[in-house]
N, C-alpha and C positions, 0 to 999 in steps of 0.2 A: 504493500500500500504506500510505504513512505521508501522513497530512494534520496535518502538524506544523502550520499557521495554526492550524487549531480545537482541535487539542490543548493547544498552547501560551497559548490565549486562555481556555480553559476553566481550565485548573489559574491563569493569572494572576489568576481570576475569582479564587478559591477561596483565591487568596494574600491578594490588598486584602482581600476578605472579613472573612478572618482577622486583619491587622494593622489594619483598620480600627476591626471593631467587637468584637474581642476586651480584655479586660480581665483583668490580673491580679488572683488574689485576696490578701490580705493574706501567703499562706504562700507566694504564687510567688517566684521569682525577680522583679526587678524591674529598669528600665532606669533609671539614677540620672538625673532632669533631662533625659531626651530623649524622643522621639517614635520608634516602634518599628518605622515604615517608612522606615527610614532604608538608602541604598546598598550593598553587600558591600565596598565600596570607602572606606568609613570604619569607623575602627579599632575594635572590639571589645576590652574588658577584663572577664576576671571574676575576681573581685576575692574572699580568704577562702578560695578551695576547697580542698578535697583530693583531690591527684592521684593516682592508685593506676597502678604502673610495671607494664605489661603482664605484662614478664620476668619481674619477683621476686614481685607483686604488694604489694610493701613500697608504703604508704599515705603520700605527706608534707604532710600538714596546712597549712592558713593561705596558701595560696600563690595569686600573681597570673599571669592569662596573658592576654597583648596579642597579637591577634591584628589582619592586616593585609593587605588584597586578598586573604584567602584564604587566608593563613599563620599558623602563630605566630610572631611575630617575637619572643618573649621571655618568659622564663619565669622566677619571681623572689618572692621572699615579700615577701608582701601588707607589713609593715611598713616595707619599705625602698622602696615606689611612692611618688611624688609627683602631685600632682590636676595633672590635664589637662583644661581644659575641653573639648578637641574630640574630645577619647574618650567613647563610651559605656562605660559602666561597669555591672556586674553583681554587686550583695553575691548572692555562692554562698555565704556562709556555711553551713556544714552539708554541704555539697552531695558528694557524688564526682565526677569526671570522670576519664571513659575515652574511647580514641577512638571513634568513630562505628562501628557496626555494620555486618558484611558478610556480605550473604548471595550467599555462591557456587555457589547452583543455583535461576537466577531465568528467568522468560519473559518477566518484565516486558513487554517492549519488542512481543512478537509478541501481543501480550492485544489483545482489542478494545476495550478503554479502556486505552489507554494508562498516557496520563495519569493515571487514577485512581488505578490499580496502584501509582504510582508515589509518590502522595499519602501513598495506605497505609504503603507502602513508610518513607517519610519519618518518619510518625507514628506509626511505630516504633521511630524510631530505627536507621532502616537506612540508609548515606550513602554505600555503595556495592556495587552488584551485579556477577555476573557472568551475564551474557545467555548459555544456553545453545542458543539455537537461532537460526537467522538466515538470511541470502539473499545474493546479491547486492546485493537492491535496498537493504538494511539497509546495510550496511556501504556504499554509495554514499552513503544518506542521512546516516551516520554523518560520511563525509569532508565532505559538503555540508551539514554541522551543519543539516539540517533533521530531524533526528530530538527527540521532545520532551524534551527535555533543557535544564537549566538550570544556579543555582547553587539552586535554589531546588527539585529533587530529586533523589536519590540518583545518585552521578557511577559512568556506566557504563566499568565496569573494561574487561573484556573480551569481546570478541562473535567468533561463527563465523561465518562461511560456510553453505552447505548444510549438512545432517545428512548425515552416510556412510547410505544407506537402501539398502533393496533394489529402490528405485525407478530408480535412479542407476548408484552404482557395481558392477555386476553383475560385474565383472572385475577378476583383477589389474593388467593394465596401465589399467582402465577407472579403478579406485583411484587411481592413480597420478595420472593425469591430471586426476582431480580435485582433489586434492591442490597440486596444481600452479598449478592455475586459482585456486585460495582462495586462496592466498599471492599471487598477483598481482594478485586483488581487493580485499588488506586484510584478511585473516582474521586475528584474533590466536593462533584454534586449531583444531584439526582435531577434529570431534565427532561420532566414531560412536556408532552408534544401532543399527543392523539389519544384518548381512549375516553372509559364509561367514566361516567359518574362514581360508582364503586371504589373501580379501579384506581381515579386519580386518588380519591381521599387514603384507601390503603398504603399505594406509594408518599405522599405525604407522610402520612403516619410513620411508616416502616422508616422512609428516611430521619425522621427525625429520633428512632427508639437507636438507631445506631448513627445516630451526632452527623449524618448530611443533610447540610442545605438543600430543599426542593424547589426548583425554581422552573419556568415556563409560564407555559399557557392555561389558564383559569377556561374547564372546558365544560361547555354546553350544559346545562341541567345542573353545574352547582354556582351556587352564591357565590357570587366574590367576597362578601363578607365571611363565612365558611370559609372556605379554601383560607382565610388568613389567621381567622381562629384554630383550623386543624395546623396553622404553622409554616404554610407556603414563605417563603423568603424572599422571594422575587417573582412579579409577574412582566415578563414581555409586550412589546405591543399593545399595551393600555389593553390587553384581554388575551389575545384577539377581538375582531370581530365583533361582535354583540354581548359576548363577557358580563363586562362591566357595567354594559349600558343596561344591562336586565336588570341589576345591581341599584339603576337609578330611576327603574319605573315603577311607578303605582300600580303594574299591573305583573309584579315580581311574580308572583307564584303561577299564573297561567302561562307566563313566558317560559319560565323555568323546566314547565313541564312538557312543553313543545319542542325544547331545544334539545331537553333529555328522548325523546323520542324520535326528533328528527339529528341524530348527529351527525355533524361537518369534516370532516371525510366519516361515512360512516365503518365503526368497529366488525371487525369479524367475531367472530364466535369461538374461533379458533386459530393457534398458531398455524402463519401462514409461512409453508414452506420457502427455502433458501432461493429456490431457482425461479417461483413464481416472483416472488418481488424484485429479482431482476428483472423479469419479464416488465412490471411495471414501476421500473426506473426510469423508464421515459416522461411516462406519464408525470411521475411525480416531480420531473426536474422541469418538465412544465410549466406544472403549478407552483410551485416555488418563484419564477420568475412573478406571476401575480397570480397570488391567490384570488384574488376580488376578479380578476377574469372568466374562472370557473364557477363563479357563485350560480345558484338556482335564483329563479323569482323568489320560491318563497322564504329563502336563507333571508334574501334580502330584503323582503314584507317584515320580514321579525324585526332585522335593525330598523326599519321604517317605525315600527311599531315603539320601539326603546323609546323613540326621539319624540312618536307624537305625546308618550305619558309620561316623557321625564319630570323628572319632580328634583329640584335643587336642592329640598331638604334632606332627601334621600343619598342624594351624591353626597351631599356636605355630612350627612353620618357616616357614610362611606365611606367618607376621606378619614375621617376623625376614629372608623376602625383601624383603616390602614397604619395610621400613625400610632396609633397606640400601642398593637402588633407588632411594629418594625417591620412591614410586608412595604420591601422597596418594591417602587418603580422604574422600569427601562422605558420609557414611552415610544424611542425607535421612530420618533414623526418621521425622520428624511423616509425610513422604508413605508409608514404610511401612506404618505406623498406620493409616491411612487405608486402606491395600489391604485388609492384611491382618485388621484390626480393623473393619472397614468395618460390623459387623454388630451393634455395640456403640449400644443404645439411645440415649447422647450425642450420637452423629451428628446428632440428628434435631434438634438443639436445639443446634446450635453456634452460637459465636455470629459466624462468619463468612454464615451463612446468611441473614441480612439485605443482605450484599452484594452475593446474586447475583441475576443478573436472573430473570424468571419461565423465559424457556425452557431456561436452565443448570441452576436448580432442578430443573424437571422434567424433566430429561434425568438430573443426579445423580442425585434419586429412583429413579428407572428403572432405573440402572445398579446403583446400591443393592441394589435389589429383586431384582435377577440375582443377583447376590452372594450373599442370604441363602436363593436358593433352590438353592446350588451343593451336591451330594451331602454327607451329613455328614460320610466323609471324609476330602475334602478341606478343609472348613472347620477341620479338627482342625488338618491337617496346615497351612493357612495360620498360625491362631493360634498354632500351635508355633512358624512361624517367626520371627512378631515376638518371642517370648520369648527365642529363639537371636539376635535381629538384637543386640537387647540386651547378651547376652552377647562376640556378637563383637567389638560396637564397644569395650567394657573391656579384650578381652583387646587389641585392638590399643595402646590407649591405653598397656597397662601395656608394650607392646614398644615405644614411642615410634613406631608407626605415624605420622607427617605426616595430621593431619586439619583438617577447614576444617566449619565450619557451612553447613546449606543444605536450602533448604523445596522444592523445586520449585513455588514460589511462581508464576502463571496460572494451572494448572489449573484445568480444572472440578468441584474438591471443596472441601469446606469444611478448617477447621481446618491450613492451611498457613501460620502465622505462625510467624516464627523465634523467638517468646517461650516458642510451646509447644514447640520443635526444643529450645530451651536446659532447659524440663522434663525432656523423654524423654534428653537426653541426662545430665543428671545422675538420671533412674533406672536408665539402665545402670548409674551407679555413677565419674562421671567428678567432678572435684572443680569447685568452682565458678572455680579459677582456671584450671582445664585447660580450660572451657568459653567463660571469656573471650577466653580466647588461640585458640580455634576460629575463634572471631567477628571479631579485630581485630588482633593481632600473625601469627597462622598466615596470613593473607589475602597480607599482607605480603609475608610469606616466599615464597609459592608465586608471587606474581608477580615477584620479585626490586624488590621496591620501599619496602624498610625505608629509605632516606632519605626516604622523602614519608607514608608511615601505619603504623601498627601500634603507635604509642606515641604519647606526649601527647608532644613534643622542638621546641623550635623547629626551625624549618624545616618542619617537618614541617606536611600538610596541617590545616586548622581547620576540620575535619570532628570535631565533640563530640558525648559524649551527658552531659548532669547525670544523677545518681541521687540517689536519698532515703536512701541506704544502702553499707556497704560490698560490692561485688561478690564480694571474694575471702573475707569470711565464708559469703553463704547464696549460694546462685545466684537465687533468690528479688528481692533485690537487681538483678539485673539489668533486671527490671521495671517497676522502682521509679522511672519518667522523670521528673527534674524539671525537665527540658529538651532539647532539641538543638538543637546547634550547624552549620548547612551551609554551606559554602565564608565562614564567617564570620557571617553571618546568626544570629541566635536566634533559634528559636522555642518559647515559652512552651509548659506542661501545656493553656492553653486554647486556642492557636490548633492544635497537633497534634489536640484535641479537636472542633476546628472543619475542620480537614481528615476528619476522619473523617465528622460530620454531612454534610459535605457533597457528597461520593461515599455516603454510605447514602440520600439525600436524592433522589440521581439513581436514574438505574436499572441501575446495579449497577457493578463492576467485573469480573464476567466476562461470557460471551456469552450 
């Protein structure tokens, strides 16, 4: 599955490449008196900057950080440092620095370029994921560090096991058992996807009776409220689909019982052999490019139905479970946008669409074309709901919902970069330091790992990104790279710009 040699030879290609024959231009950052393919393992200094504190977002000017095998070992303003010759040193004058970017709903690792994804990934400013889908063989590969991974791209947070599907666990005790199996494989979390009502809650449970996180898709026929009382830890996609929104109608309980009866892809009754769901890998690789392409009329009557009986006091308990709970949020708008917006002439002209190979293209296309021929409406009733997704994710925000930034970054569509997640999320209406904190202190917290990321703090990992600007004035600013920093390493606006060329150069980063 993983041919970590050629992965790993390919992106080193891509790295010499870059520190070889890239050059700063006069307004970059710059390496004082040294050579810029130098080891992780010699000290880094950037020297001027200002650091802006995740928490308060208070900005302190002029300041130096010595970073050291991959740490900050010290943090200190710039007038009180003494010259070291065997430091590299970096005038950031001007500059902001935040920690490194997380994007918590990524495939990275299951893409057929890996490696690419991963480049991308980097040259965004992204320096650590969390891997939503995964196998045994992943997580083997994972303990046998032959997966492509380095210091040299984004460090893989967290990874599953199987997906809970309706391929698998078709039972509660079948749940259970799986559950079981993942934790003894190495799983860091349990991540349903598809099944019964039953089923989900079992797995919930069982994850939690042996200390995994459950996190996914809140599925048809139960409460969102439920799912956060049995312990769900994370819900994806603001549900899916109609989820949450049953969640916020006054007509919860007849919805609930429709959804449980009609479910979205429906479950089998039984484990579905090896060779069969080959057979329908097609099918399903599909429907992942848009799901809202394959919907029914009546799937899409139901969401219709959410929005004509929602009731805001219903949401706003809703919210006020969530937070009570600790049941984070990934709202995933860009891949929203995508479903639901799918029909919005810019698609055609994104500018991820140079990244994809010809037959992912023409499979998009295709999938596209289904979409825009879906009855009118239903197209109403989709674009309604991105307008609603918008709103929901605010109201959560203002109830202190726990939310985390996240692109469903592999799929087969375009415009799933967490630069445009960080837009949509400030046109719901979030502030630019509420978005930063999605990104790089919120990551933090949800993994229980505020001694190693989520603030610039010695000790803490030397995972940076430089900015041209302050973050917590525009969200805009977030953009604005005029650097990152990986496990210690810099890399320049032109070698990020040279990792870019050089995946658009191949033949793509999707399939």
């Amino acid at each position: 599955m993983f041919n970590s040699d050629s992965a790993a030879t390919l992106f080193a290609a891509c790295v010499i490449t870059c520190l070889a024959g890239c050059t700063s231009q006069p307004s970059d950052l710059s390496v004082a008196g040294h050579q810029r393919d130098v080891a992780v393992s010699t000290p880094l200094r950037l020297d001027h900057v200002t650091v802006v504190d995740t928490l308060t977002g208070v900005a302190t000017p002029d300041m130096s950080i010595l970073m050291q095998r991959g740490r900050i070992s010290a943090i200190e303003p710039t007038a009180a440092v003494t010259g070291n010759a065997s430091i590299h040193t970096l005038n950031a004058r001007g500059k902001f620095v935040v920690p490194g970017y997380n994007d918590m709903h990524t495939h990275a690792l299951t893409a057929p370029n890996a490696t690419a994804v991963l480049a991308l990934l980097l040259a965004d400013g992204v320096t650590g994921v969390r891997q939503m889908d995964g196998s045994p063989e992943l997580l083997a590969a994972r303990a046998a560090r032959t997966l492509p991974l380095s210091n040299d791209t984004p460090a893989l947070l967290v990874a599953p096991g199987n997906l809970i599907l309706p391929f698998d666990a078709t039972s509660v005790d079948g749940a259970r058992v799986e559950v079981r199996q993942q934790k003894q494989q190495g799983a860091d979390f349990i991540k349903i996807a598809s099944t019964t009502p039953p089923v989900f809650l079992a797995a919930v449970g069982e994850a939690s009776r042996v200390g995994l996180p459950a996190v996914g898709h809140v599925q048809g026929g139960v409460s969102p409220a439920d799912a956060a009382r049995a312990g769900m830890r994370s819900i994806e996609h603001l549900g899916p689909g109609s989820a949450l929104w049953i969640g916020c109608s006054t007509q919860e309980a007849t919805l609930l019982a429709e959804a449980a009866a009609n479910p979205r892809p429906p479950v089998a009754p039984f484990k579905i052999p090896g060779f069969v769901q080959k057979l329908l890998a097609g099918t399903i690789s599909k429907m992942l490019v848009n799901p809202a392409a394959f919907e029914t009329p009546d799937s899409a009557a139901i969401l219709q139905r959410t929005f004509d009986t929602y009731s805001e006091a219903k949401c706003q308990n809703l919210a006020a479970i969530f937070a009570s709970h600790q049941t984070w949020q990934v709202p995933t708008l860009v891949r929203l946008r995508t479903e639901y917006l799918a029909d919005l002439p810019e698609y055609a002209h994104d500018p991820a669409l140079p990244y994809m190979s010809p037959a992912a293209l023409r499979e998009w296309r295709a999938v596209t074309q289904r979409y825009q021929h879906l009855p009118t409406a239903m197209l109403a009733t989709f674009h309604d709901a991105y307008r609603r997704s918008l709103l929901l994710t605010k109201l959560f925000a203002d109830y202190d919902v726990p939310m985390m930034t996240g692109t469903d970054n592999g799929g087969q569509v375009p415009g799933q970069s967490l630069h445009q997640e960080f837009d949509e999320l400030a046109k719901a209406g979030l502030s630019p330091l509420k978005i930063l904190q999605m990104t790089t202190l919120d990551p933090a917290r949800f993994l229980g790992r505020r001694e190693t990321m989520g603030s610039v703090e010695v000790g803490h990992n030397a995972d940076l990104v430089l900015l041209d600007g302050d973050p917590v004035s525009s969200v805009q600013n977030l953009h604005r790279i005029a650097g990152v920093v990986r496990a210690g390493r810099y890399y320049s606006p032109a070698d990020l710009d040279a990792l870019r060329l050089r995946v658009k150069a191949g033949q793509g980063y999707l399939p």
